[in-house]
N, C-alpha and C positions, 0 to 999 in steps of 0.2 A: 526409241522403239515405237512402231506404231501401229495400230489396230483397226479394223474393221467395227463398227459396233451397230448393236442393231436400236439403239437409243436415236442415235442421229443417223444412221445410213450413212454417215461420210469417214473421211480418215482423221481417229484422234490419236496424236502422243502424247506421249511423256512429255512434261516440259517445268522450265525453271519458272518461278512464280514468288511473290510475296505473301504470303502466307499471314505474319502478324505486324502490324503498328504501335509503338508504345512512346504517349509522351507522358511528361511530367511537368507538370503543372500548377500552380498558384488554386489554391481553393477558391478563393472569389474568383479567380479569372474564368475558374470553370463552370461556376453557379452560372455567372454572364450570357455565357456559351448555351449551357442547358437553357436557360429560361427565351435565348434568343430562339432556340431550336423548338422550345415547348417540348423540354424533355426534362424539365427540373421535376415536377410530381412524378414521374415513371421510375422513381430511384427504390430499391427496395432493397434489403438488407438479406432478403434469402432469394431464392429461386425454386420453382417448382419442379426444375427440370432436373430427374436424378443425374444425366450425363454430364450435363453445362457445369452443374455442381462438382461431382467428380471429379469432371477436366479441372475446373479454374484452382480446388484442393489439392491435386496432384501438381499442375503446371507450376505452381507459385511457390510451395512449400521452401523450396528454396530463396524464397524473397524476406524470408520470418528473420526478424533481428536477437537481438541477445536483452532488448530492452525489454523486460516484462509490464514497464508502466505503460508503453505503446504494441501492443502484440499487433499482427497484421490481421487487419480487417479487407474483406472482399464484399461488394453491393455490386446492385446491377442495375442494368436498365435494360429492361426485354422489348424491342424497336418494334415485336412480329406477334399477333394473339395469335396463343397455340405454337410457339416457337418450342424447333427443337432443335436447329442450327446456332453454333456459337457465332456465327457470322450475322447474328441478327440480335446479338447482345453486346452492349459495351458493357466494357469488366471497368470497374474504380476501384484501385488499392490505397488502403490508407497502412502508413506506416510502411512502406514496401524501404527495400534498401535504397533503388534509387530516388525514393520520397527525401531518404535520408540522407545521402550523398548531398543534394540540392540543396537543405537547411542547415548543412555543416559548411559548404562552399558560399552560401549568400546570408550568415551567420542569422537563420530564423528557427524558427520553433517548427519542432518534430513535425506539428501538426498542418503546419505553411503549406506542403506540395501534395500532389495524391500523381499517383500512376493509374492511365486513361488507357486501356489495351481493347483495341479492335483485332480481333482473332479471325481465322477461319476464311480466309479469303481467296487461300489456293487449295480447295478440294474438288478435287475431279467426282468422288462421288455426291455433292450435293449443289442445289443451283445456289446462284451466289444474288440477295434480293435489292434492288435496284433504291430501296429505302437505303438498305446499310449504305451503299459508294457514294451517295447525296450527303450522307450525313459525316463519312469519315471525309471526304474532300474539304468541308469546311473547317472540321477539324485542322487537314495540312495544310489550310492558307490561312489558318490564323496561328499556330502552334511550331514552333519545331518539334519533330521527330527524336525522342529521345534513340532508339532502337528501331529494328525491324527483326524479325523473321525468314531468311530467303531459302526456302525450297525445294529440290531438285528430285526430281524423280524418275526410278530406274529398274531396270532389273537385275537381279544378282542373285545366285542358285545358291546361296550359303542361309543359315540361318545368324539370325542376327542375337548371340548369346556370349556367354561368357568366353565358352568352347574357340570364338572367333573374333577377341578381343585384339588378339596378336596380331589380326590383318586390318583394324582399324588403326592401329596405334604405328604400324609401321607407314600406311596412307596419310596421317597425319604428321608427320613424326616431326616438319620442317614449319610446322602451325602451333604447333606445344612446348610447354615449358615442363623438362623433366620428362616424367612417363606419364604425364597430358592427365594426373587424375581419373583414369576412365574407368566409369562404374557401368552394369549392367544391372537394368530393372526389368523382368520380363522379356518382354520381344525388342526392348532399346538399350541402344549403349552410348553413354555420356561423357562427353569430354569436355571437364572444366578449368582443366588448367591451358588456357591460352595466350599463343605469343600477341599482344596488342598492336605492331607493326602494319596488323589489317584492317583493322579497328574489330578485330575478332573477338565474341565475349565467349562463346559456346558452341560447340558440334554437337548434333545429336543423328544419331546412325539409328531406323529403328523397320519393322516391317510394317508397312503398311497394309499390305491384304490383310495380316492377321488381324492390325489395327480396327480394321472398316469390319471384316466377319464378325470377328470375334468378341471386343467390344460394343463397337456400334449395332452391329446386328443387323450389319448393310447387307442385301446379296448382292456382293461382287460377281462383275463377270469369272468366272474358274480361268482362261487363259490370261489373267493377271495375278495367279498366285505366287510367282515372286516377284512383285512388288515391291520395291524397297525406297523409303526416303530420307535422304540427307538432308539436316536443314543444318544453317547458322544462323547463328545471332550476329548480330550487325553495330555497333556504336554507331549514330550518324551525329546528333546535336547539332540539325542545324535543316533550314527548311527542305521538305520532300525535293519539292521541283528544284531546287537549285542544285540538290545533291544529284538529281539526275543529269542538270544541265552538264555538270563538273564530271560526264561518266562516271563519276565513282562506283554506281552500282556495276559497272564491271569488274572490279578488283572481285567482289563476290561471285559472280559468274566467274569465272577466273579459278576461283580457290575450290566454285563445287564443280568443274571441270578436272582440274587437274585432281581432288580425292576419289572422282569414281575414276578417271581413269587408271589408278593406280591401286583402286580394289577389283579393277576389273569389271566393272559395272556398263562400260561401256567400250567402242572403239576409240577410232582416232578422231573421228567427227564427234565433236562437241556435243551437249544436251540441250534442246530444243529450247530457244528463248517467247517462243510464242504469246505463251501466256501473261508473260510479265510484257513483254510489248502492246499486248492490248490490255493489259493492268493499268499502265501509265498514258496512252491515248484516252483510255475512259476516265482516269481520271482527269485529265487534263480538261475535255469536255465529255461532261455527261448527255451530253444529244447527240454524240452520237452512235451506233448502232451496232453497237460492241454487247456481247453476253456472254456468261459463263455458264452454261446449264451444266446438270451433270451427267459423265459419258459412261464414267466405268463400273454405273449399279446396274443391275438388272432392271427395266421398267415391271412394274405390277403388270399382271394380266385384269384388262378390264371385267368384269362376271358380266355372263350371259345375261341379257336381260328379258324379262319375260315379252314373247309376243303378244300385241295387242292384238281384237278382234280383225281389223283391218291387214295387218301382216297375214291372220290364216284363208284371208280370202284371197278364190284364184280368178 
């Protein structure tokens, strides 16, 4: 789908994107990492920012184990002063499941691994800042990729509720195991029981306009009110670039092709890979001259500013 917009005067779409990175990692290896970055003192245990907080409570709840001597802890490191974008925070989970997955396979203590999650990186409404892609690149040349995030954004006139769980679960139906677990929170609907043959962990179906209004408190352009985005979770374990070398990231393209086309989200022509194509050139080099601003907020009207003496003179 694609639009006029009066941010950039040019033509923006829809497009498939990477959205989040998540590794798991050795605690010293990470101290390492921070201190080589001059990021080890920015670590802080809360956030000032009520959304960041909200999001990382909300997003992660799901990651809480059944161990009460290790409950899941969430820190941060805010990369931006005055940050109000998650794309400009790295999340650390301690005690996350995949923390614990990793100490039960390489037979270490609970405390051995943390989950390192770079978020927010395919948002049309906010720019994407040139510090975060410096700093997650080195992350993927020194790290594997536990996970990813992959994206796709669309339009579809239905609302995304309980009411229209029935048209999620039949568009999936050949990606799930059973009746796919799908829960509905709000304006999203979640599918967690996945067939693994994709390296598929998660669907999630949710509205985006309402997300960015209503939430965030973005002014959305009005001719993207139905809005809608499908993401998946992704297994990778094993380095970014090589995963790209191996196409694999097509099987994901692939899988959120063939869901919208079967919730009717789109036609026969595919969802636009743009964004993800110059996701992986930037990251590959960062010189060159690739940027994400964002298209589909309203820009602020600058205020009139008072004239000077010189302006009333004729």
């Amino acid at each position: 789908m694609s639009y006029i917009t009066k941010t950039l005067n040019a033509k923006q779409e829809y497009s498939i994107g990477i959205d989040s990175w998540r590794f798991v990692i050795a605690n010293d290896s990470l101290n390492v990492m921070l201190k080589k970055l001059d990021l080890h003192k920015k670590i802080r245990k809360t956030t000032r920012n009520k959304q960041i907080h909200e999001y990382a409570t909300q997003k992660f709840k799901s990651q809480k184990t059944d161990h009460k001597k290790h409950p899941l802890n969430i820190k941060y490191i805010n990369l931006k002063r005055g940050n109000k974008s998650i794309s400009n925070t790295i999340l650390i989970l301690e005690n996350s499941k995949a923390c614990f997955e990793y100490a039960h396979k390489n037979k270490k203590s609970y405390s051995h691994y943390v989950e390192v999650i770079f978020a927010g990186f395919h948002q049309p409404s906010k720019d994407i800042d040139s510090l975060s892609l410096k700093i997650l690149k080195a992350f993927l040349k020194r790290f594997k990729v536990y996970s990813i995030d992959l994206a796709g954004d669309f339009n579809w006139n239905h609302s995304v509720n309980n009411a229209n769980k029935a048209l999620l679960a039949k568009a999936v139906e050949k990606y799930i195991q059973g009746d796919g677990n799908i829960r509905n929170e709000g304006s999203s609907l979640y599918v967690n029981a996945t067939k693994t043959n994709h390296h598929l962990c998660k669907i999630l179906l949710y509205d985006k306009y309402k997300k960015q209004t209503e939430y965030h408190k973005e002014n959305i352009h009005p001719h993207l009110r139905e809005w809608k985005r499908l993401e998946i979770t992704l297994g990778i374990k094993k380095r970014f670039f090589k995963w790209i070398e191996d196409d694999e990231v097509n099987d994901g393209i692939s899988l959120l092709n063939d869901i919208t086309l079967k919730l009717g989200g789109r036609g026969i022509i595919g969802l636009s890979v743009e964004v993800l194509s110059k996701q992986i050139q930037k990251l590959k080099d960062l010189r060159r001259g690739i940027y994400f601003p964002a298209w589909a907020k309203i820009p602020k009207k600058e205020k009139n500013k008072p004239k000077t003496r010189k302006e009333y003179q004729f």
